[in-house]
N, C-alpha and C positions, 0 to 999 in steps of 0.2 A: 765685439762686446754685447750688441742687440743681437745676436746668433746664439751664445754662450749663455743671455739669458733666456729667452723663450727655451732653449735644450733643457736648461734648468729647470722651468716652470713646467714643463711637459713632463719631466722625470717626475716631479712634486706632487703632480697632481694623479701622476699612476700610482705612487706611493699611498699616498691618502685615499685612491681607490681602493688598493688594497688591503688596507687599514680598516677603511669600514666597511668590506664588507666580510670582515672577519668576528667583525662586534657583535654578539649573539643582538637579534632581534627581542627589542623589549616590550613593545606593544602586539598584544594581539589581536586578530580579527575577530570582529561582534556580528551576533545574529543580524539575520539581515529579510526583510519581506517586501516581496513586489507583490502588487495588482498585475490581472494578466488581462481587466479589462474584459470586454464583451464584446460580441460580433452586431451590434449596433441595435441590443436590449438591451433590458433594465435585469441581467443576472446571468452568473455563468458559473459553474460547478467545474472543479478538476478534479480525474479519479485517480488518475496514475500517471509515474515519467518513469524515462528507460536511464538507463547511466553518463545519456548525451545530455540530459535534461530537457529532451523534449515532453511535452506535457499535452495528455490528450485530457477530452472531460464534453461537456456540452455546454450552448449560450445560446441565451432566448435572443431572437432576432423578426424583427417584421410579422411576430402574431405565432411566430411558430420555435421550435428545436431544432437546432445543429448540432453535430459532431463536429469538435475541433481537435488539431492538430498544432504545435508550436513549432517551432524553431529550437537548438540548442539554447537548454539555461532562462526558458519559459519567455523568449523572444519572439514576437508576431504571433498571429491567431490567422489558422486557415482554414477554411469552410469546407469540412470531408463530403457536404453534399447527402444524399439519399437514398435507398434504393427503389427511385417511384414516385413516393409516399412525401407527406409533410414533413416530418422529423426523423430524428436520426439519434444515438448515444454512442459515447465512446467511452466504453469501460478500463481498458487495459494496451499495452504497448509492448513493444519487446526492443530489444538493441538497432537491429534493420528498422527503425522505426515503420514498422506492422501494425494496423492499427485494429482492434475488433471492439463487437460493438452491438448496438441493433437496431433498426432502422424499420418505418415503416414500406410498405409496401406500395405500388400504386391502387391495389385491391382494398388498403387497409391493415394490410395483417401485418406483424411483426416479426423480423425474420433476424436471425444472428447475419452478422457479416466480417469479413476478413479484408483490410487494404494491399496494397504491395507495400514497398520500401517507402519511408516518411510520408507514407498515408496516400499515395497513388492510387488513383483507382477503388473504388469499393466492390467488392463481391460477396454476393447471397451465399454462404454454408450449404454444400450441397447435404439433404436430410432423406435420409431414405427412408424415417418412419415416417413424414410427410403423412400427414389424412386429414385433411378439409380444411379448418380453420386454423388450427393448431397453430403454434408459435415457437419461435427458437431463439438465445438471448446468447450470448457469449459473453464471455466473463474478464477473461486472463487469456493471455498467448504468452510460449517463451522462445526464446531465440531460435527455435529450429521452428520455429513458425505451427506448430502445437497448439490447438486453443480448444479451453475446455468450456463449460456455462450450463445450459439447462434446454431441453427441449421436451412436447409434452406429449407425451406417445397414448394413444387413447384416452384421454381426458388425465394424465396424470402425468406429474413434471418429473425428468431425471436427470441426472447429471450428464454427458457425455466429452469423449476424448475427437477431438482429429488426428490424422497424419499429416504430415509433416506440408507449411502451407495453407493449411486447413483442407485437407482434401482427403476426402471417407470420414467417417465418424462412425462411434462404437458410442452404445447405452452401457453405462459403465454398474447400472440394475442400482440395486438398494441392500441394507442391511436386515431385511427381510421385512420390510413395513414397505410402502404402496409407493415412497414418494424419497426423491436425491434431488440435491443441489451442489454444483462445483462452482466453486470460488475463487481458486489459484490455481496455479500449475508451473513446476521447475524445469528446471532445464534437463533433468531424467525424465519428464513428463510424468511425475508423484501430483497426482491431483487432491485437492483436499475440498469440503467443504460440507456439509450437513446431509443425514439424511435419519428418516424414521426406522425404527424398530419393528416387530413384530408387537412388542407390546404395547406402540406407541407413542416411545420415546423419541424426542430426537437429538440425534447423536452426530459430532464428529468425525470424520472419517479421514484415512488419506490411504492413497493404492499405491500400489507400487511402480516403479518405471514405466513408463506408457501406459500408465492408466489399469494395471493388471492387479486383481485381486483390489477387494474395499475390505479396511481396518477398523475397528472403532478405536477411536482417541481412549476414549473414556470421559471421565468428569473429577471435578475436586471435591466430589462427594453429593451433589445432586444428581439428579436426573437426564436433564439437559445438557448440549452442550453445542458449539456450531463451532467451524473453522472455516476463518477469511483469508488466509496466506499460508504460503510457504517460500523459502528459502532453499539455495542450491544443497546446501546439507542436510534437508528433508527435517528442518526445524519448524516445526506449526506454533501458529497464534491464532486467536480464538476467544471467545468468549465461554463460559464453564458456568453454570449456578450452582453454589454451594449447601452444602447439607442445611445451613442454617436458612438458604432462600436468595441469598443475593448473588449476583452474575459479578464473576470477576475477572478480568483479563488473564491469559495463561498466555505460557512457552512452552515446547516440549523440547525435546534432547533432537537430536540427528536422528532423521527417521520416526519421526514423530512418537518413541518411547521416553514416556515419563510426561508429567505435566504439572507445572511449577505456575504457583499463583504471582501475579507480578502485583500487586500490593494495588492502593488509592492512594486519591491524595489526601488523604484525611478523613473521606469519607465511608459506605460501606461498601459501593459497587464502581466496575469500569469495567471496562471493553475493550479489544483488539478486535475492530473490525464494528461496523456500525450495522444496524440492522435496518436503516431505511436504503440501502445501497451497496454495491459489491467496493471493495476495500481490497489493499493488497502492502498489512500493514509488518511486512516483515523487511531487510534487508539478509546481503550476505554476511553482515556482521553480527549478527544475531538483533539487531535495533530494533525496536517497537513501536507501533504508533499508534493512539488510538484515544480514548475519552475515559473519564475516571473524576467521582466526587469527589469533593474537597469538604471541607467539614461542615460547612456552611449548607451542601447541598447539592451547589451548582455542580454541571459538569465541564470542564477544562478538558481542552488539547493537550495531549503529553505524548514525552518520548521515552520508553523507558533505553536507558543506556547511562554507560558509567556508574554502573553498580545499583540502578534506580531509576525513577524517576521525574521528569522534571515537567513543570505546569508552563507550559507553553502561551497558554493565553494570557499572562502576566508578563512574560519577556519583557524589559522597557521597547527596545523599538515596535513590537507589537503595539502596546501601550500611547506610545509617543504618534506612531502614522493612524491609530482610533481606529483600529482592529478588533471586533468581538466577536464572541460567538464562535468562536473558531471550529472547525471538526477538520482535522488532519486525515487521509485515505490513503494516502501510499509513501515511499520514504524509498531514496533509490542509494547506490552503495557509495556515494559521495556526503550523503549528509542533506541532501535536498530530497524536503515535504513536499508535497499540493496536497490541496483541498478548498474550502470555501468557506467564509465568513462573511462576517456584518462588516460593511466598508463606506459609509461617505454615504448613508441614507439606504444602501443595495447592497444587495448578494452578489458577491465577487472572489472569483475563482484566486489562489495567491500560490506564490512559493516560496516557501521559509528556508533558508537554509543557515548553515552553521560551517565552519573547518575544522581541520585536526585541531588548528591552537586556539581554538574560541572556548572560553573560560564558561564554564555550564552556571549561570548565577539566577534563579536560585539554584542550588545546588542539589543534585538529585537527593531524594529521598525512597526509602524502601520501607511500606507497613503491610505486611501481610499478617494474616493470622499463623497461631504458632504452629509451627508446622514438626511434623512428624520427623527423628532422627534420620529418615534418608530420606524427607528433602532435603535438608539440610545438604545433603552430597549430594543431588541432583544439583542444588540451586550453587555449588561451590563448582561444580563440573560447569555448569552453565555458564558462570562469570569466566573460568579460566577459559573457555573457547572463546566469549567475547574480548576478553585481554587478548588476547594470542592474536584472534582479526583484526582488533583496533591498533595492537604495535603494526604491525603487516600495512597497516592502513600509512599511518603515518609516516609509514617509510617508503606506499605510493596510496469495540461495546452493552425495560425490563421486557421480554418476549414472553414465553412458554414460563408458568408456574413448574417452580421447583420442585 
């Protein structure tokens, strides 16, 4: 009889196993933000994480700058060290967690650098336009170990490419004015980031697979314009000032044709991609990240996604852990931010994230100026690729006068 029952209760309770976990899930998951803490200063900046969620960036420590390295999902902080020198940055990461960056020297000077896998080892960029004092900064790496940045070849900065590892490097020149700057690079090796004119404008760019041939963007009807990211489908983000004066954050299409104004939050200006630091504010879902007015003035952390908008520095958990200040830098293809804000009296480096079933509250919002009958189909082309990535999904920054 005590046989026949326990048989019984064992079948009961695989039933009711079965039962719930058939019952559609009613609660979904809410935003969520950690501190990632500091290497044993009072502050610490994140620039970028790869899709393990490891998160590089820098933290004041002992009087001086490090480059750090985390763990998957912005867990532990480890000291990438130097080359020589006092201080160190770490700008950008790639999948092999590769870390680049740039560090001083034991001479003083500051030189780009390249780690192995989860940030092993650091090594100098070898520079073959090297002459005297000069400097080299590296920006972004992608999976094949690609990194592009800025070095300054007789007194003046250019953009340039490595090969694969970081090893040779090409002056990727200019749009025919004196002076380039790279900011991103994909997994084609499509380098994007600013460079001047002949007339003295500066402009947008992105080149083609390995760094061949420079583009201009164009602009949303100013003058100016810079780009901080790209994505595998050669989608740029960026910042544009407009005919009327104000800088607005842009998208471009696959392959950086066309450029779509992504609106404010209320206010007149915003940004994709900040202008006191390198940013890498694109995913492969087409996502956004970047800072934008709200009517009041301020400027707010935002993601543009799901059709818009949303002001990040209002989130309640934001809100609730006494988070401000926020500036968002990069955004990896999971839904997890870094960046740095006001936290507990200090500057601390965090990572925001979100999932497929996290209910966007406030809900995005899109204000652009009225735009011309084919934006209009740019920006409807635009959303139907981010719908298309997002179901796929689911199923696994004023500078230069205008």
């Amino acid at each position: 009889m005590n046989t026949q029952f326990a048989n019984f209760k064992q079948i009961a309770i695989f039933v009711a196993g079965i039962y719930t976990a058939s019952i559609p899930a009613v609660a979904h998951a809410d935003w969520s933000i950690m501190g990632l803490g500091t290497m044993g200063g009072h502050s610490s900046y994140a620039y970028d994480i790869n899709d393990f969620g490891q998160v590089v960036g820098y933290s004041s420590l002992a009087g001086t700058t490090h480059a750090f390295i985390t763990g998957p999902n912005g867990i532990g902080m480890t000291d990438l060290g130097t080359l020589g020198g006092n201080s160190s940055y770490a700008y950008g990461i790639n999948d092999s967690g590769q870390v680049v960056g740039e560090s001083s020297t034991a001479e003083g000077f500051g030189r780009a650098f390249i780690t192995g896998p989860n940030g092993v080892g650091m090594t100098e960029l070898d520079n073959p336009f090297y002459v005297g004092l000069f400097y080299s900064d590296a920006r972004d790496v992608n999976d094949s170990g690609q990194v592009t940045g800025i070095i300054n070849i007789a007194g003046a900065d250019h953009a340039f490419i490595t090969g694969s590892n970081g090893v040779g490097m090409t002056d990727l020149g200019t749009l025919g004015g004196n002076s380039s700057y790279a900011y991103g690079i994909n997994d084609s090796g499509q380098v994007v980031g600013e460079s001047s004119t002949a007339e003295g404008f500066g402009r947008a760019f992105i080149t083609g697979p390995n760094g061949v041939g420079m583009t201009d963007v164009g602009t949303l009807g100013g003058r100016n314009s810079f780009a901080s990211g790209i994505n595998d489908s050669g989608q740029v983000v960026g910042t544009s000032f407009t005919a009327e004066g104000f800088s607005r954050a842009f998208i471009t299409g696959p392959n950086g044709v066309g450029m779509t104004d992504l609106g404010t939050l209320g206010g007149s200006s915003s940004q994709a991609g900040i202008f006191d630091g390198p940013t890498h504010g694109i995913n492969d879902l087409g996502e956004v990240v970047g800072l934008a007015a709200t009517a009041n003035g301020e400027y707010h952390a935002f993601i543009f996604s799901h059709g818009g908008i949303t002001d990040l520095s209002i989130l309640a958990p934001v809100v609730a852990a006494g988070w401000t200040d926020l500036v968002v830098r990069s955004i990896n293809n999971n839904g997890q931010m870094v960046g740095h804000g006001q936290h507990l009296g200090h500057t601390e480096a965090f990572l925001l994230s979100y999932t497929p079933d996290t209910i966007f509250d406030p809900q995005p919002i899109y204000i652009p100026p009225v735009p011309e009958p084919e934006a209009y189909l740019m920006l409807l082309a635009g959303l139907g690729l981010m719908g298309y990535l997002a179901r796929r999904r689911e199923e696994t920054f004023n500078g230069n006068q205008a």
